[in-house]
C-alpha positions in Angstrom: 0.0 0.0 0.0 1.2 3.2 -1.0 0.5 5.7 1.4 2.3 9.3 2.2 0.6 9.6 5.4 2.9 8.3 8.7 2.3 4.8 9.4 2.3 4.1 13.3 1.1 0.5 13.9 -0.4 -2.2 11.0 -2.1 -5.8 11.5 -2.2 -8.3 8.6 -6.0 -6.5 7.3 -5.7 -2.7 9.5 -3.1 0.6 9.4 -3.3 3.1 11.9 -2.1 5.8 10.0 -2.0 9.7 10.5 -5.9 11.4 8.6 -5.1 13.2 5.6 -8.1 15.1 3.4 -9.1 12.4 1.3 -10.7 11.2 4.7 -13.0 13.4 5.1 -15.8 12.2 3.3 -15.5 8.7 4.8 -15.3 10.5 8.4 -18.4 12.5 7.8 -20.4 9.4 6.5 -19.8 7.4 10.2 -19.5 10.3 12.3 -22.7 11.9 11.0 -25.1 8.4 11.6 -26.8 8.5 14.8 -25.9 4.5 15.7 -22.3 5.6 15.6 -22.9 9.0 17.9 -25.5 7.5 20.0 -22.8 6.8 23.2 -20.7 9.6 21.8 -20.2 13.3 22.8 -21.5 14.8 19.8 -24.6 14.5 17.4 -25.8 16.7 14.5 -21.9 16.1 12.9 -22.0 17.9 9.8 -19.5 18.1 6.6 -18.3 20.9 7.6 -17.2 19.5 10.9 -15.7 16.8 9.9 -13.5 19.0 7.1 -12.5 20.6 10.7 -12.0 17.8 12.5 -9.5 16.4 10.0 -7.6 19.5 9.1 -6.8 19.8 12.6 -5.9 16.4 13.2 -3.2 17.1 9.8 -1.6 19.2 12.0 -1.2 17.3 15.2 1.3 14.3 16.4 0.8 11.8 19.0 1.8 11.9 22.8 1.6 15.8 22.5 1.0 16.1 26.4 -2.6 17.7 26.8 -4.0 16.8 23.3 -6.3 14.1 22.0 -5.0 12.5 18.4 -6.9 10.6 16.4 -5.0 7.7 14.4 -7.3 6.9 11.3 -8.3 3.2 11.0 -7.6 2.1 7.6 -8.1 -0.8 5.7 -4.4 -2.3 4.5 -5.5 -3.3 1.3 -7.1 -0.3 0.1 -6.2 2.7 2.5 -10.3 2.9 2.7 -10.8 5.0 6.5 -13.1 2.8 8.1 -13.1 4.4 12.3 -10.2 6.0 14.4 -8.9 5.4 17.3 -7.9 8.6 20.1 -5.1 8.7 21.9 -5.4 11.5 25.1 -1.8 12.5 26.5 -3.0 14.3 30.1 -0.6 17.1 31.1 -0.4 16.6 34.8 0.9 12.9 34.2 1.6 11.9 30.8 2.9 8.6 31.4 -0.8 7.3 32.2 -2.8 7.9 28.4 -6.8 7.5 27.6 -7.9 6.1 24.6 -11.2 6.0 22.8 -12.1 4.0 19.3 -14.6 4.9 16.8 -15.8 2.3 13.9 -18.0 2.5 10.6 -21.4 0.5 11.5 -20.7 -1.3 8.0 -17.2 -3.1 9.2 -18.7 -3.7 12.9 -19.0 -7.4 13.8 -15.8 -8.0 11.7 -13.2 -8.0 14.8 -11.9 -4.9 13.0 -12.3 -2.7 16.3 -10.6 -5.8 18.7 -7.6 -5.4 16.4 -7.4 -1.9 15.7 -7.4 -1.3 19.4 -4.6 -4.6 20.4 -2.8 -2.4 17.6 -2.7 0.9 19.2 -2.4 -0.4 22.8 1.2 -2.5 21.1 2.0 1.4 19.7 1.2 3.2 23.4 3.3 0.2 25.4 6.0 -0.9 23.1 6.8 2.7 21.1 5.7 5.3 23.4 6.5 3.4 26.2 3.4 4.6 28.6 2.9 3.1 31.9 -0.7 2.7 31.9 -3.8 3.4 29.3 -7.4 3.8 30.9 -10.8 4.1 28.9 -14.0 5.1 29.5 -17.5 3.9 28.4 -21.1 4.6 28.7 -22.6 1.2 30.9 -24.5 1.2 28.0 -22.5 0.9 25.3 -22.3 -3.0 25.3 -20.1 -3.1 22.4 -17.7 -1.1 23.8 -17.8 -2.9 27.1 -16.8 -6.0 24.8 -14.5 -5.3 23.3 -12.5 -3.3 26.0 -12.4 -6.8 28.2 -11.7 -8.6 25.1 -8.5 -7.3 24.9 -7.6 -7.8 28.3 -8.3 -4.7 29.8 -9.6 -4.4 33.7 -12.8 -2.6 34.9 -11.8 -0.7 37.6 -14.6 1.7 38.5 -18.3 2.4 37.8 -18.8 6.4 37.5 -22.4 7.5 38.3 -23.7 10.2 36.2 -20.1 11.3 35.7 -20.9 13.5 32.4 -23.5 15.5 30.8 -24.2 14.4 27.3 -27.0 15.6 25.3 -29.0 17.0 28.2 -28.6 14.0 30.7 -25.9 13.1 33.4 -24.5 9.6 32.3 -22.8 6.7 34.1 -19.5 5.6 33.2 -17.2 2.3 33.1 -13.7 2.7 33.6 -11.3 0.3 32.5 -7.4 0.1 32.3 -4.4 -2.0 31.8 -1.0 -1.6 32.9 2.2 -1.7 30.3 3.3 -4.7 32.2 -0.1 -6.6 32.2 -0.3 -6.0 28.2 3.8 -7.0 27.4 3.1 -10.4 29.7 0.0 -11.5 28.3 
């Protein structure tokens, strides 16, 4: 695959790869459907949003302490963007990292979000060398939930109404893994 955009983890079928504007359409086409944004932040998502969204993320670099970047989720044989995955570097401690995930409802149920994620979490411990990566779900976002234990990470709280998102207070998993759990399983 021919690609100019940085390359910073593959699987045999998946590239995490930096966005570039060819993306945008794509991102707006999954970012816009309500299924996708129903346990996410935002709703409405609109073209212009999304040309935003990526333009910005052009200009960004992972483990920028106090940014979030998003690694676009491609498809290795094609470069089609298919999700992202986000990648939070806090300030006050950047050695502990959040991460979030974000797939297409057409390549759900293909074990394309499992791998993506095993993919960035060998990028966070192995290249970046982080201690500790937490994530946080809505308790009703079972698919999340899944996939999050699938890979091995541990549920270490339950949040109650621990953010506002559109107009109601909602409770929160969160889960975590430590560099050392992730290298030795």
């Amino acid at each position: 695959m021919e690609t100019s955009n940085p390359i910073y983890a593959e699987t045999n079928r998946l590239v995490l790869r930096h966005f570039c504007l060819e993306d945008v359409d794509s991102f707006y086409k999954y970012r816009s459907n309500p299924l996708v944004s129903q346990f996410q932040s935002w709703e409405n998502y609109t073209q212009e949003d999304a040309e935003s969204f990526v333009n910005s993320q052009i200009a960004h670099k992972p483990n920028e302490p106090g940014s979030w970047f998003q690694f676009a989720i491609a498809l290795a044989n094609s470069n089609e963007l298919i999700g992202d995955c986000a990648l939070h570097t806090p300030l006050a401690e950047p050695r502990i990292v959040e991460i979030g995930f974000t797939l297409a409802p057409e390549h759900q149920g293909k074990g394309y979000t499992n791998e993506a994620v095993g993919a960035l979490l060998d990028y966070i411990f192995h290249t970046q060398k982080k201690h500790k990566v937490i994530a946080f779900t809505d308790v009703r976002n079972e698919k999340s939930i899944r996939v999050l234990e699938r890979i091995g990470m541990r549920r270490e709280g339950h949040l109650l109404q621990n953010y506002m998102s559109k107009g109601h207070w909602v409770d929160e998993y969160q889960y975590a893994i430590l560099q050392t759990e992730w290298v030795d399983r």
